[in-house]
FIZAGU-258219 format. One record per residue (C-alpha): y, z, x; residue number from 1. Coordinates in steps of 0.1 Angstrom, whole numbers. Layout:
FIZAGU-258219
R     Y     Z     X resi
R     Y     Z     X  NUM
...
END
This chain:
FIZAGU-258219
R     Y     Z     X resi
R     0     0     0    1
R    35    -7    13    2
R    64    12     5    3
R    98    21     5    4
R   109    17    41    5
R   149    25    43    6
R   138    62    33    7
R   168    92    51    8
R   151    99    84    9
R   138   139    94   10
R   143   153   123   11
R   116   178   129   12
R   107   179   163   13
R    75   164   170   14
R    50   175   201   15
R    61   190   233   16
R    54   162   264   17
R    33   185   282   18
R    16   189   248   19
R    13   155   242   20
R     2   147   282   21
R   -31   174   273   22
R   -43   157   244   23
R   -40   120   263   24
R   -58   131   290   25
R   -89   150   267   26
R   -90   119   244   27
R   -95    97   278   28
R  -124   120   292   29
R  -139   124   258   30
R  -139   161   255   31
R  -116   163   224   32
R  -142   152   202   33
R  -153   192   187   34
R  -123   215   192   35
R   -97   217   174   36
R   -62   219   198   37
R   -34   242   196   38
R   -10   229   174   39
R    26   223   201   40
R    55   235   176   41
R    36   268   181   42
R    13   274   153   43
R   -14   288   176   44
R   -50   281   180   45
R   -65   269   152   46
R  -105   275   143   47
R  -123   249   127   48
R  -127   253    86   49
R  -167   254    81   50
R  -166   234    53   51
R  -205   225    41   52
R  -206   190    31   53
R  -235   181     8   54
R  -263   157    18   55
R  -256   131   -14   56
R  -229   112    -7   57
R  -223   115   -45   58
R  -218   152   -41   59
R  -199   150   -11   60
R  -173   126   -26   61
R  -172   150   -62   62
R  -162   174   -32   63
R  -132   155   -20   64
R  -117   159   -55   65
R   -88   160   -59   66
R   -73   140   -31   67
R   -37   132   -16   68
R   -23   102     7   69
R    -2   111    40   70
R    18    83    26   71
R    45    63    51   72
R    32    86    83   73
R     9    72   110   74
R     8    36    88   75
R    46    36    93   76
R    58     5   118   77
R    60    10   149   78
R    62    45   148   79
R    51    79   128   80
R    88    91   116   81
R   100    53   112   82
R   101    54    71   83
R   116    84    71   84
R    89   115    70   85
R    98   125   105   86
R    72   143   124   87
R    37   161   103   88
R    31   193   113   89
R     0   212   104   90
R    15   229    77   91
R    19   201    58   92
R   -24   196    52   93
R   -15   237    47   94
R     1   235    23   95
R   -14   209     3   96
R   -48   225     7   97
R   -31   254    -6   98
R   -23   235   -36   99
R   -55   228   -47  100
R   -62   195   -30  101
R   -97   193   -10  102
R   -93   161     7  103
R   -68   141    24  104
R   -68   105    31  105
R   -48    92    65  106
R   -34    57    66  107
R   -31    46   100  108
R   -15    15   113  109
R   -27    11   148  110
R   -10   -27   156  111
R    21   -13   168  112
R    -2     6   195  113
R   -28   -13   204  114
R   -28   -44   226  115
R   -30   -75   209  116
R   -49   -96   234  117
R   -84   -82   247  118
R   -99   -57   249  119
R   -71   -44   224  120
R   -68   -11   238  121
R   -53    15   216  122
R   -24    35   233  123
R   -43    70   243  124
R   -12    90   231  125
R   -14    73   198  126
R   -50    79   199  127
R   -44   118   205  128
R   -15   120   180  129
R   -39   101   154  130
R   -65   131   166  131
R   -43   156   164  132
R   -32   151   125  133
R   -70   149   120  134
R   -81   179   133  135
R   -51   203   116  136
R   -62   185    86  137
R   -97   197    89  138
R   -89   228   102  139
R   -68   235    69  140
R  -105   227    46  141
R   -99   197    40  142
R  -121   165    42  143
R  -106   134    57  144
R  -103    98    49  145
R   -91    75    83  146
R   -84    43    83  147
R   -69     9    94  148
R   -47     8    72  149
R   -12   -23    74  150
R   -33   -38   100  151
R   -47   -55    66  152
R   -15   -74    66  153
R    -3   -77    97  154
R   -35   -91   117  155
R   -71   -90   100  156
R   -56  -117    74  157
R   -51  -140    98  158
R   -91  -146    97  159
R   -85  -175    79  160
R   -73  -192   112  161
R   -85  -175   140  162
R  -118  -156   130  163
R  -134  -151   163  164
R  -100  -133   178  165
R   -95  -112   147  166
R  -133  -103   145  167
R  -134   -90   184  168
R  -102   -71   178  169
R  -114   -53   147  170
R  -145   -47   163  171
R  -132   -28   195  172
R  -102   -13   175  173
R  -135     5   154  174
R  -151    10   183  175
R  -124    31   198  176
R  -123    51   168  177
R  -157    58   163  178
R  -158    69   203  179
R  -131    91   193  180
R  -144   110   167  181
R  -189   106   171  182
R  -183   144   170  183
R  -161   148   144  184
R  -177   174   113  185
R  -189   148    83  186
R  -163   158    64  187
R  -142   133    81  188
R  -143   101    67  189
R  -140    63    82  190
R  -125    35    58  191
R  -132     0    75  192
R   -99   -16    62  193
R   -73    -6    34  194
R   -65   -32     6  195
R   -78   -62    29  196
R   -60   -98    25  197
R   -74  -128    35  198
R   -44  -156    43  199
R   -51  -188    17  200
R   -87  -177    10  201
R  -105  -186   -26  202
R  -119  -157   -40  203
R  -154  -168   -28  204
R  -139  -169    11  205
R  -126  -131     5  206
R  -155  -120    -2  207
R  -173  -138    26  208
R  -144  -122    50  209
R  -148   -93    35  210
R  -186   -88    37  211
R  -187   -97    72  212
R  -160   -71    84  213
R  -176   -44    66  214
R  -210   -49    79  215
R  -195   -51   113  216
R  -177   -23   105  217
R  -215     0    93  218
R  -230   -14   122  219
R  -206    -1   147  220
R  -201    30   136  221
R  -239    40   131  222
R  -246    27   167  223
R  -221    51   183  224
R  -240    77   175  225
R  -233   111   174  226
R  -221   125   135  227
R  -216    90   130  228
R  -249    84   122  229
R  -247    97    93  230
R  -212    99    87  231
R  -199    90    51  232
R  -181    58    51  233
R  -158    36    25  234
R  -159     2    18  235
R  -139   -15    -4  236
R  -128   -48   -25  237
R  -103   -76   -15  238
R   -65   -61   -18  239
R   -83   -25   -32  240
R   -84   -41   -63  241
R  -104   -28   -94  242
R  -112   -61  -109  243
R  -148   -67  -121  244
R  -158   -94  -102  245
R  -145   -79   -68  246
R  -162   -48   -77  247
R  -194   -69   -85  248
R  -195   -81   -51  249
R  -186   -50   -35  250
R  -217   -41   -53  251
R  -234   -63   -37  252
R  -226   -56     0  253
R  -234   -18    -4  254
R  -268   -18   -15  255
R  -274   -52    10  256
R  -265   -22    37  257
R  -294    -1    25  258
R  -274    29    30  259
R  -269    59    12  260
R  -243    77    29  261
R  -218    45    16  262
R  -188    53    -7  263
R  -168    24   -28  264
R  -131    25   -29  265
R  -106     5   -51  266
R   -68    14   -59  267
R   -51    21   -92  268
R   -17    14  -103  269
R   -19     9  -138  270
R   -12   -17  -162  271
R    16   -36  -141  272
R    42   -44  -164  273
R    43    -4  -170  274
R    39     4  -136  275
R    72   -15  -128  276
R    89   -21  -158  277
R    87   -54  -166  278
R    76   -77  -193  279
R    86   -49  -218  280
R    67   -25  -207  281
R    87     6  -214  282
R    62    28  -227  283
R    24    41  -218  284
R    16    22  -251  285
R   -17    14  -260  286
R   -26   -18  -242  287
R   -18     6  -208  288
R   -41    35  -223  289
R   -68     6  -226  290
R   -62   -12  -195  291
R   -67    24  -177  292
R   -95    34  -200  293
R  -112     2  -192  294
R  -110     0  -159  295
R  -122    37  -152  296
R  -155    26  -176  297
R  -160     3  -159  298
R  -158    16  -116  299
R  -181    43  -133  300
R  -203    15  -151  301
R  -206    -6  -116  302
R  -209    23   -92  303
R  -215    59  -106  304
R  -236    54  -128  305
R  -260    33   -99  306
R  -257    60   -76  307
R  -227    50   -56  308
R  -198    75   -55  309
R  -165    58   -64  310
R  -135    65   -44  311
R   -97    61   -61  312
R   -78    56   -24  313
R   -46    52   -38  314
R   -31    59   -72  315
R     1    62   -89  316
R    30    44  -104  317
R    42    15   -80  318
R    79    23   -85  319
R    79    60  -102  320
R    94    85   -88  321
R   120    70   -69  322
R   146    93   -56  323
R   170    67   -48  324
R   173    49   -75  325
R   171    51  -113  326
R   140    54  -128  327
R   123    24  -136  328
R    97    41  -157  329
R   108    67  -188  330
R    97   105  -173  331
R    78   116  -204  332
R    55    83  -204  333
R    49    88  -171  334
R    36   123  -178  335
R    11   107  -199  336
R    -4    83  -176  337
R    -6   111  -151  338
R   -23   134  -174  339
R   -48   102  -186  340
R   -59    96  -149  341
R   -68   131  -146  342
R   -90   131  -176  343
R  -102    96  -165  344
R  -113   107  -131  345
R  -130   142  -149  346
R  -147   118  -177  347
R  -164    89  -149  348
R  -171   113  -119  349
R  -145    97   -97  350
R  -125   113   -69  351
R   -89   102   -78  352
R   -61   100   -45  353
R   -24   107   -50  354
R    -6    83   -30  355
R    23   101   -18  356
R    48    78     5  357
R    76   107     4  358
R    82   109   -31  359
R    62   138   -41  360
R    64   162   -14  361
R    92   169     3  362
R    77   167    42  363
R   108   186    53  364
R   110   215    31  365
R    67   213    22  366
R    81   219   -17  367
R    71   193   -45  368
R   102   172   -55  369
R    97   176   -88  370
R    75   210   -93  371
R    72   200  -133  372
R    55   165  -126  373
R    35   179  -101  374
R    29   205  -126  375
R    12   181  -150  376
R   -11   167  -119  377
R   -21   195  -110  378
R   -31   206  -148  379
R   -46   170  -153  380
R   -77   180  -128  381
R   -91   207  -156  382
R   -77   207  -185  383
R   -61   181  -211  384
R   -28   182  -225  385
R   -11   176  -255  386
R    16   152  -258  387
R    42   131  -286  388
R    54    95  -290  389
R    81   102  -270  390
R   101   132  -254  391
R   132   126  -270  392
R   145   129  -307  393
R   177   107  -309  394
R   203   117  -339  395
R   230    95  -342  396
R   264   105  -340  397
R   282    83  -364  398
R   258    88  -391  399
R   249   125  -411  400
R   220   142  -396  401
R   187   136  -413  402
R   155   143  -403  403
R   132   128  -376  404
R   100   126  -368  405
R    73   122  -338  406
R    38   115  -335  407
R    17   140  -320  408
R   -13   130  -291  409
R   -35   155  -296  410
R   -61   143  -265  411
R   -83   171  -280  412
R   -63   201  -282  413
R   -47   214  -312  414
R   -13   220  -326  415
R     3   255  -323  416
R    40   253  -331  417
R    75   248  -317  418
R    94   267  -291  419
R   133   268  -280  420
R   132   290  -249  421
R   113   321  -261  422
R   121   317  -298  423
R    90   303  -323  424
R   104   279  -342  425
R    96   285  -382  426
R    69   261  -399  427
R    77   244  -429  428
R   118   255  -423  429
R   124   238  -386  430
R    99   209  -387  431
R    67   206  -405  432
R    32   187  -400  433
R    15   161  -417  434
R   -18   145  -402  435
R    -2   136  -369  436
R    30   137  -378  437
R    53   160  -366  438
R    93   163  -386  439
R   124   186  -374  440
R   143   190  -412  441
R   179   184  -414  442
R   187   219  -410  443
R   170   226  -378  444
R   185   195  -365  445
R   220   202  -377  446
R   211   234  -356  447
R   201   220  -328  448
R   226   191  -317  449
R   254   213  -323  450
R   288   202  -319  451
R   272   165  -311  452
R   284   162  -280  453
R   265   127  -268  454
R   238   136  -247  455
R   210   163  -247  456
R   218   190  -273  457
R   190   215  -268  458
R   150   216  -251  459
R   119   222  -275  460
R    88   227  -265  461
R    57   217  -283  462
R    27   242  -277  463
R    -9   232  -278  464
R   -43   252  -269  465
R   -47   240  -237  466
R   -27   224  -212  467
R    11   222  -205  468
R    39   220  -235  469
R    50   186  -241  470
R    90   190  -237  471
R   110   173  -263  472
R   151   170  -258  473
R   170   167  -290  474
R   197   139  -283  475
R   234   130  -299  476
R   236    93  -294  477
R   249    63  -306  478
R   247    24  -301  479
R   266    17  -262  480
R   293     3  -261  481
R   293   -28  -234  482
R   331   -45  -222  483
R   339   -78  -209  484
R   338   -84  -171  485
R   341  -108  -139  486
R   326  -109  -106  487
R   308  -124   -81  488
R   271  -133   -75  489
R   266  -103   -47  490
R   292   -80   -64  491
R   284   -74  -106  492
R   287   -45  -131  493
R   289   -47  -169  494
R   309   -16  -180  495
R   296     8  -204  496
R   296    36  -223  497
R   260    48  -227  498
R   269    70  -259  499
R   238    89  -251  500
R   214    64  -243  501
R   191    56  -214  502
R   189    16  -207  503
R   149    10  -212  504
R   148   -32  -203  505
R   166   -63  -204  506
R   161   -95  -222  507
R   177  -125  -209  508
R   175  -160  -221  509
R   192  -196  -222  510
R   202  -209  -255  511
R   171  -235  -254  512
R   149  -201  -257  513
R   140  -205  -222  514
R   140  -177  -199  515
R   166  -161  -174  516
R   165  -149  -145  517
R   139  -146  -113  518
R   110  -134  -132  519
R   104  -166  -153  520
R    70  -161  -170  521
R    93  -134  -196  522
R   124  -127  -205  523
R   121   -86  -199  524
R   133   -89  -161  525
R   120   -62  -138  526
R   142   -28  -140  527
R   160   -24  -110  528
R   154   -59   -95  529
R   169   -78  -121  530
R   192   -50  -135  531
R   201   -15  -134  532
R   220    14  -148  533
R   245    31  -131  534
R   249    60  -155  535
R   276    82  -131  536
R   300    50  -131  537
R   295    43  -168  538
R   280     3  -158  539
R   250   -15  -156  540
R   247   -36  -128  541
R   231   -71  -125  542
R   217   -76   -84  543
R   224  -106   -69  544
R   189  -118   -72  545
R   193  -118  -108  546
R   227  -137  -109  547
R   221  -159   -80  548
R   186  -171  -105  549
R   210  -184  -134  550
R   214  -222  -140  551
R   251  -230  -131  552
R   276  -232  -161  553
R   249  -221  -186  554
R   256  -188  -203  555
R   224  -165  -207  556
R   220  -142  -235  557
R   212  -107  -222  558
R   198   -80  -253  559
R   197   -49  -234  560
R   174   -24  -252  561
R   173    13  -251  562
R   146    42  -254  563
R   164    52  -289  564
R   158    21  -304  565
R   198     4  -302  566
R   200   -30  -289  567
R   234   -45  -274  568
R   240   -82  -265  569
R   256   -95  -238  570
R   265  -131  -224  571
R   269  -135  -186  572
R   283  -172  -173  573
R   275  -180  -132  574
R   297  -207  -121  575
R   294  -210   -79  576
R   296  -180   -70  577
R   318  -166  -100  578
R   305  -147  -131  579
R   318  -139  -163  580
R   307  -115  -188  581
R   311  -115  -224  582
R   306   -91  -251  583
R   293   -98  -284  584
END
């Protein structure tokens, strides 16, 4: 997975030179292989976790549940602190073991240390660094996944057109590693290659590629002996990805290698449009709960259920959170597909890994970002929890206040009332129930928004019998309010007044009902690529990839939609490098 690369630099210190100098030179006389090594920013001697790892693979894999990525660390380019999470320390696999998390999976991106002609020796300080992170990490209890990780991307792809040099240089790069750690405890684990792309390869080709680095990659670590022998290892499809018929043949390659201490590993990122935004996917609606309901069937149908333990390397949301920009996915339907992968992963026996870049936990400060989402992660791994149609009520301003209503999402718990703060709101007075429906009366409502100030009013909380409350803000809004405007292509906002809404997508079209903008197979452009609230400054702003896509002196319609259900159009003219926007 690639990510956010312009991320604010930290500036912990990393190793001490004479610190670093020690581990070189026990990597290059092999004696670092057992023991872990005193940690240099002065953490001590550390002695190794005994951590019993069962003899099926199937049990050691349940084991590893729940997992977490070291996101944007040792797979950064060139170097460790390059995308911004500075130097790891050993209290960061600490304090996520501390969490709750039994495993840990390390991306590594060994190009920028390793030489690219033959023998493609790896740098012995990177080697000892890569060592280092390992060892604290298994020290801390924890089992560990390592990798080749970007080298996917930057290198192996080029197999296409030069087979025999990328073969040898995987090999030894594999070979180095396994020499490395032959005496690592089992509960570290080798991945051959993360999300592996194969440059102008049919899907036939990929999985020819594909099977042929992975079998060199079994055969290389089993003859290196040592705990390698019998070491578990991870093979997965072309680009990580879940699809049948690249889990089919993944299929197929594991039980050609006769193995049982084999582990299959795809990626999930949900439905796509909802995982970015695009296309109109604004909500965790039901073709997302299906396409995640599907595909978790299914990994269990093609692999757990035939005996192979099934692997989740990376999961998430490919643009949620972001902390530097808005957010291009709504925060309460993000708590749902969060709390669905939990009971997905509990329901099909598969181990499930956060991929954290930087956006979950803090690598400065070791505290979660946002302690409520990782809240409803972390209560996702044993328990289900109710949730609504949405997390917001929205009760115009302009109009008297009537009463509103939500659907309830049970997901097997059952209803137990209404909270503001410590108060129990009354039944049948404040809201009532009906089947699934839940309705805040008039009354409570004319309660709650108060003076009807635009924006959130008050916080309820709806209570169920298990899991986390499902928060619900009551909201004074009305339709926005969008002004005229002129620009350039690399400099245009759209002034607004928001009135208490949250921009949800954009529609953008030409008047022949074709559609605008860079993403041309629908008119909902991607959030935040196309367009983009800027809520502080009152604007919404159109990028300049969006502006420089428009035909020439051909106005395109723009329907903005938000979460409360108000629509605004907009017409926006691109003439050279001059724009003009209208108001309806």
């Amino acid at each position: 997975m690639k990510d956010i690369r312009h991320l604010p630099r930290h500036r912990r210190r990393g190793p001490g030179r004479l610190a670093s100098l020690l581990l070189t030179l026990l990597v290059m006389l092999g004696l670092s292989g057992g023991t872990a090594l005193a940690a240099p920013d002065g953490a001590g001697e550390a002695s190794r976790s005994t951590v019993t790892v069962p003899a099926s693979a199937m049990d050691a894999v349940a084991a590893m549940q729940p997992s977490w990525n070291l996101g944007n660390t040792l797979d950064a380019i060139p170097n460790e602190d390059s995308w911004g999470n500075g130097q790891t320390t050993k209290a960061t696999f600490e304090k996520v073991a501390a969490e709750g998390y039994r495993s840990v999976r390390i991306p590594v991106t060994w190009s920028a240390h390793q030489s690219a002609t033959a023998p493609y020796t790896i740098d012995a300080t990177y080697m000892a660094r890569v060592k280092q992170l390992v060892d604290w990490a298994l020290d801390s209890g924890l089992y560990v996944v390592l990798n080749v990780h970007h080298d996917s991307w930057q290198w192996v792809e080029k197999i296409t057109s030069d087979h025999d040099n990328v073969m040898a240089r995987f090999n030894s790069t594999w070979s180095q590693i396994s020499t490395t750690f032959r005496d690592a405890p089992r509960t570290l684990v080798f991945e051959g290659i993360n999300e592996p792309r194969f440059a102008g390869a049919t899907d036939a080709q990929k999985f020819q590629y594909l099977r042929e680095l992975q079998t060199s990659f079994h055969s290389l670590v089993r003859a290196s002996g040592g705990a390698n022998a019998n070491r578990l290892l991870s093979l997965t499809t072309p680009d990580g990805s879940p699809d049948q018929a690249f889990m089919d043949d993944l299929y197929t390659t594991i039980t050609s290698l006769n193995d049982d201490q084999l582990v299959a590993q795809v990626h999930f990122y949900s439905w796509y449009p909802f995982s970015v935004n695009i296309a109109g996917g604004t909500h965790y609606d039901a073709t997302a709960q299906k396409h995640l309901d599907d595909t978790f069937a299914n990994m269990h149908k093609t692999f757990v259920a035939r005996g192979i333990p099934l692997y989740v390397g990376e999961y998430g949301l490919l643009e949620y959170p972001n902390h530097f920009h808005p957010s291009r996915v709504e925060r309460g339907e993000a708590l749902k597909y969060y709390e669905h992968v939990g009971y997905a992963a509990r329901k099909y026996g598969i181990t499930t890994a956060l991929w954290d870049p930087f956006s979950y936990l803090n690598r400065e400060t070791l505290q979660w970002r946002d302690p409520a989402l990782f809240a409803w992660i972390k209560s996702s791994w044993t328990t289900r929890s109710g949730t609504a149609s949405f997390d917001k009520v929205f009760v115009p301003k302009s109009n008297p206040v009537t009463a509103k209503s939500l659907t309830l999402n049970l997901n097997g718990t059952s209803f137990r009332g209404v909270w503001q703060g410590k108060t129990k709101l009354n039944a049948g007075r404040d809201y009532t129930v009906s089947g699934n429906q839940l309705t805040f009366t008039t009354k409570a409502l004319t309660r709650l928004v108060g003076d009807r100030a635009y924006g959130v009013n008050s916080t309820l909380q709806a209570r169920f019998t298990s899991g986390l409350p499902w928060n619900i803000d009551i909201v004074t809004n009305d339709v926005p309010v969008l002004s005229n405007a002129t620009g350039t292509t690399s400099s245009f906002t759209i002034p607004t007044e928001y009135r208490g809404n949250d921009l949800a997508t954009m529609h953008a079209t030409y008047a022949d009902g074709t559609n605008a903008g860079p993403t041309d197979w629908t008119p909902y452009q991607e959030f935040n690529k196309a367009f983009s609230p800027d809520y502080p400054n009152g604007t919404i702003i159109l990028t300049p990839e969006f502006l420089n896509s428009l035909r020439d002196g051909e106005p395109a319609t723009l329907v903005f939609h938000f979460y409360s259900g108000a629509t605004v159009t907009y017409h926006v003219t691109k003439s050279g490098t001059s724009v003009t926007g209208t108001a309806s």
